[in-house]
C-alpha distance (Angstrom), angle and dihedral (degrees) to the residues before:
residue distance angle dihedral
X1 . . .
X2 3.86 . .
X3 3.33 102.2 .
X4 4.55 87.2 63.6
X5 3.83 85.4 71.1
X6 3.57 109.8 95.1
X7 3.51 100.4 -157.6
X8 4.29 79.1 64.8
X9 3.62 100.1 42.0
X10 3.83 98.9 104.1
X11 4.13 96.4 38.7
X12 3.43 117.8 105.7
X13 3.98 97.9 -125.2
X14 4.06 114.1 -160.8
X15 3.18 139.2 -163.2
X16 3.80 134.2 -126.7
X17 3.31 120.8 -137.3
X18 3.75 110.9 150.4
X19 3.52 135.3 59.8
X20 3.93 88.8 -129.0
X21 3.97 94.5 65.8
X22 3.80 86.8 41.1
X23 3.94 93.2 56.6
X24 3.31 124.1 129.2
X25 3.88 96.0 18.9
X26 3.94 130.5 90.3
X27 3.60 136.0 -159.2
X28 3.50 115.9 -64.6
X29 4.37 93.6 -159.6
X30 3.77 112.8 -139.7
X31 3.44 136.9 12.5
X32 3.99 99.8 -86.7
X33 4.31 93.3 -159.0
X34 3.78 99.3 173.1
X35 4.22 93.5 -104.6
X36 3.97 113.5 -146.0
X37 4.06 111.5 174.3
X38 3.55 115.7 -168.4
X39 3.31 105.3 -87.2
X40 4.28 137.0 143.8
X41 4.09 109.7 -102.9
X42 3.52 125.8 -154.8
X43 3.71 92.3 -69.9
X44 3.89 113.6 74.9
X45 3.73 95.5 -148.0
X46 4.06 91.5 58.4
X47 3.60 137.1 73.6
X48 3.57 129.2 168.5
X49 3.59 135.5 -138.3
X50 3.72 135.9 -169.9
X51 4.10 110.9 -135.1
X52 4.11 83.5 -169.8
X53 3.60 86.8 -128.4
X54 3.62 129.8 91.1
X55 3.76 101.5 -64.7
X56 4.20 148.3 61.1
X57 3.25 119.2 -109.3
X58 4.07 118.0 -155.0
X59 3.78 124.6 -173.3
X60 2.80 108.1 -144.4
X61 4.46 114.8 -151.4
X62 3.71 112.4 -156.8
X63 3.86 122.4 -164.6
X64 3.64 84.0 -104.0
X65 3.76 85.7 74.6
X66 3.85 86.0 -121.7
X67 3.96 123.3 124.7
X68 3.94 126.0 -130.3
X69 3.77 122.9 179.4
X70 3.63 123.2 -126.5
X71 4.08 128.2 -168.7
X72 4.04 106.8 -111.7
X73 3.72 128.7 -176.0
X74 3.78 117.7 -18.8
X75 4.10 110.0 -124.3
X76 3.84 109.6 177.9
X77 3.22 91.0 -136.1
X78 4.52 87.7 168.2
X79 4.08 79.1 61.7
X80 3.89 93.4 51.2
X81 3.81 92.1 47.0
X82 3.44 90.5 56.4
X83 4.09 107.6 144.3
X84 4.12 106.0 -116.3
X85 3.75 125.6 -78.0
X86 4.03 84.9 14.5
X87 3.77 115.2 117.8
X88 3.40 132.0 159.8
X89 3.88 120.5 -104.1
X90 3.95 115.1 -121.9
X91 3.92 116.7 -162.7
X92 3.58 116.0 -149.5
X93 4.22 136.6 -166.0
X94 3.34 124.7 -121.9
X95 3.74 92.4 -81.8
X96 4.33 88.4 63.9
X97 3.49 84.1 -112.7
X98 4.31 122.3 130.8
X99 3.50 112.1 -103.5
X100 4.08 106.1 176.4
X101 3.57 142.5 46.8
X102 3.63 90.8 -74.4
X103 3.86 87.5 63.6
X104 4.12 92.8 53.8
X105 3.71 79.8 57.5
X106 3.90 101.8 55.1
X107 3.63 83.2 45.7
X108 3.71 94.6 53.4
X109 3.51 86.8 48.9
X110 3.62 97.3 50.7
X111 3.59 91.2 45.8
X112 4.03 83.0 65.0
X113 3.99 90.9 48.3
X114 3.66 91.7 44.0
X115 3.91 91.9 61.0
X116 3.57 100.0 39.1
X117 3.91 105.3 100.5
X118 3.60 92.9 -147.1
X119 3.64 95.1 53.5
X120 4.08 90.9 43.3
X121 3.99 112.6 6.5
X122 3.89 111.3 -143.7
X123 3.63 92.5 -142.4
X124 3.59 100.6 72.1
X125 3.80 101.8 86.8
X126 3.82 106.8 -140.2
X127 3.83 130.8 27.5
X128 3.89 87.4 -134.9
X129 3.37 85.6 66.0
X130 3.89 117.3 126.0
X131 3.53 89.5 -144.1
X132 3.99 83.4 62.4
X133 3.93 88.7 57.5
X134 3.71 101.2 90.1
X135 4.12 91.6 41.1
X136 3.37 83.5 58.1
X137 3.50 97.5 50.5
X138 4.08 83.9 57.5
X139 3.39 99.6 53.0
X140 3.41 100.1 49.0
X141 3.95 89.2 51.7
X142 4.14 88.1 47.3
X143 3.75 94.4 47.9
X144 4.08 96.3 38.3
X145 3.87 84.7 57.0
X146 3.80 94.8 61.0
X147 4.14 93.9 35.0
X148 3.59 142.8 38.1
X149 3.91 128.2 -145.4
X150 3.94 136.1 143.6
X151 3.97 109.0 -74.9
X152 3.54 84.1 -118.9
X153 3.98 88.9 68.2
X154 3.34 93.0 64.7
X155 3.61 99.2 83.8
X156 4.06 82.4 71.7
X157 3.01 91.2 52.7
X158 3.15 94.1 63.2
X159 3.65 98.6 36.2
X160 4.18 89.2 54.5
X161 4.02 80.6 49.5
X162 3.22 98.6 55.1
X163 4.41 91.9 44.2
X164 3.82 85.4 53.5
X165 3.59 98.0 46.8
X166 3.90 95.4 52.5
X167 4.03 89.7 36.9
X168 3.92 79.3 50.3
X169 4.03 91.3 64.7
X170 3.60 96.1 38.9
X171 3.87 86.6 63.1
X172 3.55 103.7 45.4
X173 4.63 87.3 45.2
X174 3.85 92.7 48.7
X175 3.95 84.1 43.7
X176 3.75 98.5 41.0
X177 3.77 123.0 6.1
X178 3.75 124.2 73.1
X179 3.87 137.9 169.1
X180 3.79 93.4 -130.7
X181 3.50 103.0 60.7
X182 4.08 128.7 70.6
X183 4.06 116.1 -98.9
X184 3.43 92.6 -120.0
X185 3.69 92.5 56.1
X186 3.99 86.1 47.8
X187 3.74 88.2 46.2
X188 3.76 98.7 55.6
X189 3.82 94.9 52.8
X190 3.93 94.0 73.5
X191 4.19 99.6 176.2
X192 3.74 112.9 -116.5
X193 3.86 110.3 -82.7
X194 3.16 102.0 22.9
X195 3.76 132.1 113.1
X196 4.11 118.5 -121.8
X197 3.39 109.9 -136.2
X198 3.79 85.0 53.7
X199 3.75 92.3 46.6
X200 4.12 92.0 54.1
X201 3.50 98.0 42.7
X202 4.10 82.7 52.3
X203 3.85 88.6 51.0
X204 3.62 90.6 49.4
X205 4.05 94.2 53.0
X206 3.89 91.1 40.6
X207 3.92 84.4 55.5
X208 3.67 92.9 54.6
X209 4.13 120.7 109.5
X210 3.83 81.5 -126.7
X211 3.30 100.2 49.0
X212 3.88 86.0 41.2
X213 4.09 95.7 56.5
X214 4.10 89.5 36.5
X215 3.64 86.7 62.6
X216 4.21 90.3 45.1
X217 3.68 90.9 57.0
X218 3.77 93.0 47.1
X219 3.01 88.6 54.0
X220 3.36 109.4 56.9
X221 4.16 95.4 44.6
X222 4.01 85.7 54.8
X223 3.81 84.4 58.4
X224 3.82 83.5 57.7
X225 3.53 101.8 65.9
X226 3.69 114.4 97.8
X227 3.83 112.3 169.3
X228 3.81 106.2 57.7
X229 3.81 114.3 -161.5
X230 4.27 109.1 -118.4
X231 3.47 94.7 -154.7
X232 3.49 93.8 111.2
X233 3.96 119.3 -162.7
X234 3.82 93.0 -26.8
X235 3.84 109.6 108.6
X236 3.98 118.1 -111.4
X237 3.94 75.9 -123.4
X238 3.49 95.6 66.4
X239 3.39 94.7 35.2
X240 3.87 95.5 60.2
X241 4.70 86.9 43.1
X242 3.64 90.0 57.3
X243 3.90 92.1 41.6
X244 3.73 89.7 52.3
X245 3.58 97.2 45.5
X246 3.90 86.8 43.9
X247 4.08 89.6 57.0
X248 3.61 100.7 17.6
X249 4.00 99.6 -113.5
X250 3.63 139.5 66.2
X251 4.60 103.2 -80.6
X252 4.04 106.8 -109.7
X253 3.85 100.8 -122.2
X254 3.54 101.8 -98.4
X255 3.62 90.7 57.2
X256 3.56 90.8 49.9
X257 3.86 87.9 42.8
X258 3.42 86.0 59.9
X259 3.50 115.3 50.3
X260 3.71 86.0 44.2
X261 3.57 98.6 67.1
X262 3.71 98.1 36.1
X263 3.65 128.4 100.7
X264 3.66 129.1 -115.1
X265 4.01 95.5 -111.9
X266 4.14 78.5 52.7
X267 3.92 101.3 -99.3
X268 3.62 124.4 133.4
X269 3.99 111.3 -113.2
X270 3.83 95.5 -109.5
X271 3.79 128.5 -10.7
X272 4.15 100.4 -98.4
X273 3.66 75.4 63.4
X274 3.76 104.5 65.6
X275 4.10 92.2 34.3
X276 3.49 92.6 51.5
X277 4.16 90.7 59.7
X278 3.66 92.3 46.0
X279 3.52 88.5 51.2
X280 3.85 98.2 51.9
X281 4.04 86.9 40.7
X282 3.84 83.7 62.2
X283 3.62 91.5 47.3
X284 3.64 93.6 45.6
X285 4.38 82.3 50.1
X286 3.83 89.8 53.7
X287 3.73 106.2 43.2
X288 3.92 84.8 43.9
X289 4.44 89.7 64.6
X290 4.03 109.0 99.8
X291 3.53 90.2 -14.6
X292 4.16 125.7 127.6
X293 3.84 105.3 -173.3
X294 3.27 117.7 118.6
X295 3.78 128.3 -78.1
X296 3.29 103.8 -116.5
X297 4.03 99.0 47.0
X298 3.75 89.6 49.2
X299 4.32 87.8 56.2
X300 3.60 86.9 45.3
X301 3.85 100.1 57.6
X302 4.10 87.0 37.4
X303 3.85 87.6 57.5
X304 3.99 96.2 43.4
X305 3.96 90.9 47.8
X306 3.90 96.6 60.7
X307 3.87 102.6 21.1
X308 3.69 96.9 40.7
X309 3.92 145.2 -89.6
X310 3.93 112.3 -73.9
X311 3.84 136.0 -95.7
X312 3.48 127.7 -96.5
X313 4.36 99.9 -108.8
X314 4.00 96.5 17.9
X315 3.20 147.3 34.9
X316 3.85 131.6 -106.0
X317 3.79 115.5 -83.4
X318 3.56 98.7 -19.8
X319 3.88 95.5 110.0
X320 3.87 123.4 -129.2
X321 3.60 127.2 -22.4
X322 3.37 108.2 24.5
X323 4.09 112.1 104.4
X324 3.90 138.7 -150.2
X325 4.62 79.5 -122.0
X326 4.38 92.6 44.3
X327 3.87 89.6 41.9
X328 3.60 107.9 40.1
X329 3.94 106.1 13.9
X330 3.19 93.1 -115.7
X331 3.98 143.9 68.6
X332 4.23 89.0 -131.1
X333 3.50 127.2 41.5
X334 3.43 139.9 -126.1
X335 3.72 129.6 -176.9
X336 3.87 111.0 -160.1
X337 3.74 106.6 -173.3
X338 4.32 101.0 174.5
X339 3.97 127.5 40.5
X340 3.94 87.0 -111.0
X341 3.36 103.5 58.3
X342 4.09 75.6 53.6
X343 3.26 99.1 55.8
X344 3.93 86.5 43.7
X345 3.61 99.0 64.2
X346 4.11 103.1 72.5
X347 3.91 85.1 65.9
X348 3.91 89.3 47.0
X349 3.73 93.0 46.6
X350 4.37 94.0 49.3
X351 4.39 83.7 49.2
X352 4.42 83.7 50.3
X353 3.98 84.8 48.2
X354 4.19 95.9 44.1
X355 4.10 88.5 46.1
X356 3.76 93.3 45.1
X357 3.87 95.3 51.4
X358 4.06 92.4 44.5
X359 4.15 80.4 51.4
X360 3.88 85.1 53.0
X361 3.99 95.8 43.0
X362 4.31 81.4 45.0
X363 3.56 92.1 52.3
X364 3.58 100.0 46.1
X365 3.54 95.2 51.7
X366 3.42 90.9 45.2
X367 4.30 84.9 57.1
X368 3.72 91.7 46.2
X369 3.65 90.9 51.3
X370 3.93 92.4 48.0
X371 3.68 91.1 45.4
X372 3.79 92.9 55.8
X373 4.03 93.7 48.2
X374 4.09 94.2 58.3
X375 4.03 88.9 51.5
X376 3.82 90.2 45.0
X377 3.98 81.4 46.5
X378 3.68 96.3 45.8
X379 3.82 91.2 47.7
X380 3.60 90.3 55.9
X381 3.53 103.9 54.6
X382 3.73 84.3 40.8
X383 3.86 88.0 63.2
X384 3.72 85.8 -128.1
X385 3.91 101.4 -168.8
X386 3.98 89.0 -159.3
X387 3.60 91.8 58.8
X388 4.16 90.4 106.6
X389 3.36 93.3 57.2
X390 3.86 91.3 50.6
X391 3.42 88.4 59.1
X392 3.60 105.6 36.2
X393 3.88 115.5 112.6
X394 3.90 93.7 -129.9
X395 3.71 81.4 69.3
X396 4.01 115.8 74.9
X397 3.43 147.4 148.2
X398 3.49 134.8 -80.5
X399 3.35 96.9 -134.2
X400 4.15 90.7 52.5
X401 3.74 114.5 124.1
X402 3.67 87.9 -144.4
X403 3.90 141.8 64.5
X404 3.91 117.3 -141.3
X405 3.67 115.2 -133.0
X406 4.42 117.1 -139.2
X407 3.71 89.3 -83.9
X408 3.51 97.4 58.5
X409 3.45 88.0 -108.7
X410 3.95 127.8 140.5
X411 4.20 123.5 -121.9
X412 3.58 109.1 -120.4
């Protein structure tokens, strides 16, 4: 039964029993548990064994002739062998995002979709990728079979998907691909589970000057980042539910920010770490004097001033999910910090409007005008014979505000 695995033992596992919590998702046929027999791979020192559990198993074969076992790829199988209709129940914050042990699980689980090639194929180069749309559509239906969450949680899913995927690659090209040796060579050494025409049309795009200076400027911004989270593998989501439970309300962000990036014997990670926090606890001291916004805006605008503005999709050091629309309200930000500049911004927002429709007038001209030049265009390499008279100033439109005299000429 599911509830002997261990790793399942504190999920809440539910049943489906009507077609209304099964909407929306379709069969998914047999149990697809991620099957490894025990046989050699390409490397001669390896073999591979399935412990029909949860786990890889790799033998390692030393030159010593003697064998040592190694953990390989995690496969869930206790999630695969799920009995039907039962799926595990996932609670989510207010952001839709997993914020208990059930949650480590789906993301276990979609770690194992998101490096299974026929789930997610590594050679199609960008997850954005329409060509991704239908694979997406199957994964979804795969992993909603096994778990249940609000719909609006699947756009994490997705989101931690797509991070695993891309994380996924940059394993198996640190592991395997390098600049120094032939692509044949690099084609050859096809990395256990994973499928070959996938793996050389990866090789080909690694090998790419693109590809090449992509991976230059990527690497110089990681070399940027200073303060390192130490959260480890726990989510920032369950992070902030056991903090809350721990003080009995939701952490402001510096506090969060704060025991995130502190050690366990209590020191920061670096020291940029801990003098950025005092600084934005000063800021947060002096935008607080003779002001009455709220709490909570006046920490956020402290925080953004020292650590940085925020990212276009999330927001800063909250991990994934939450967005700059589901955490502020809105996809731009603004920080009031005094009742005037409150009562300033209803003027502000009617001179946005005014600009944005004299943008729209602007723009449609602009596509009238356009429009008009490819018929002219078109006439002209049709040798249209009427194309005089189309332009002729006798002839107007009926929608002109004007009536053109015999000259051609306009009343005033």
């Amino acid at each position: 039964m599911s509830s002997s695995s261990r790793r399942l033992r504190n999920c809440n596992i539910v049943t489906s029993t009507s077609q209304d919590d099964l909407q929306g998702q379709e069969p998914v046929g047999e149990k697809q548990v991620p099957s490894y027999s025990k046989t050699s791979t390409n490397s001669s020192n390896t073999e591979i064994e399935n412990n029909n559990q949860n786990e890889l198993f790799l033998w390692i074969i030393g030159a010593d002739k003697n064998r040592r076992k190694k953990r390989g790829r995690t496969t869930l199988a206790d999630v695969w062998n799920l009995l039907e209709g039962e799926r595990i129940d996932v609670e989510v914050d207010k952001y839709g995002v997993p914020c208990t042990y059930a949650g480590s699980v789906l993301g276990s689980f979609l770690g194992v979709i998101a490096k299974n090639g026929t789930f997610a194929p590594l050679n199609i180069p960008r997850w954005d990728n329409q060509t991704f749309n239908p694979f997406k559509e199957k994964m979804l239906k795969h992993i909603e079979a096994k778990f249940r969450y609000p719909e609006g949680t699947r756009h994490w899913v997705l989101a931690s998907l797509n991070k695993k995927w891309r994380d996924y690659k940059s394993e198996l090209k640190s592991e395997y691909f390098s600049d120094d040796k032939p692509i044949q060579e690099l084609v050859n050494n096809v990395p256990l589970g994973v499928i070959r025409d996938q793996w050389t049309s990866l090789i080909a795009h690694w090998s790419t000057e693109e590809s090449k200076n992509l991976c230059r400027v990527n690497s110089t911004s990681a070399k940027l980042v200073k303060m390192v989270h130490t959260s480890g593998r726990k989510s920032y989501a369950r992070k902030r539910k056991e903090m809350e439970i721990a003080l009995g309300k939701e952490p402001d962000r510096l506090t969060f920010w704060e025991v995130t990036h502190k050690k366990n014997n209590g020191n920061f990670v670096n020291e940029d770490a801990g003098k950025s926090l005092d600084a934005a606890r000063a800021k947060f001291v002096t935008l607080s004097q003779g002001s009455e916004s709220d709490t909570n805006n006046l920490m956020d605008k402290a925080f953004i001033d020292i650590m940085g503005p925020e990212h276009n999709g999330r927001v800063k050091d909250l991990g994934l999910g939450p967005t700059l629309r589901s955490y502020y309200g809105v996809k731009h930000i603004n920080f009031p910090t005094t009742s005037e500049s409150r009562e300033g911004q209803p003027g502000e927002v009617e001179k946005l409007k005014e600009e944005m429709q004299e943008m729209r007038d602007e723009l449609h001209r602009l596509k009238t005008l356009f429009s008009d030049t490819i018929l002219l265009n078109s006439r002209v390499v049709a040798g249209d014979n009427n194309l005089v008279d189309a332009l002729s100033p006798n002839i107007h439109s009926s929608n002109a505000s004007h009536e053109p005299t015999n000259g051609g000429h306009q009343k005033s």
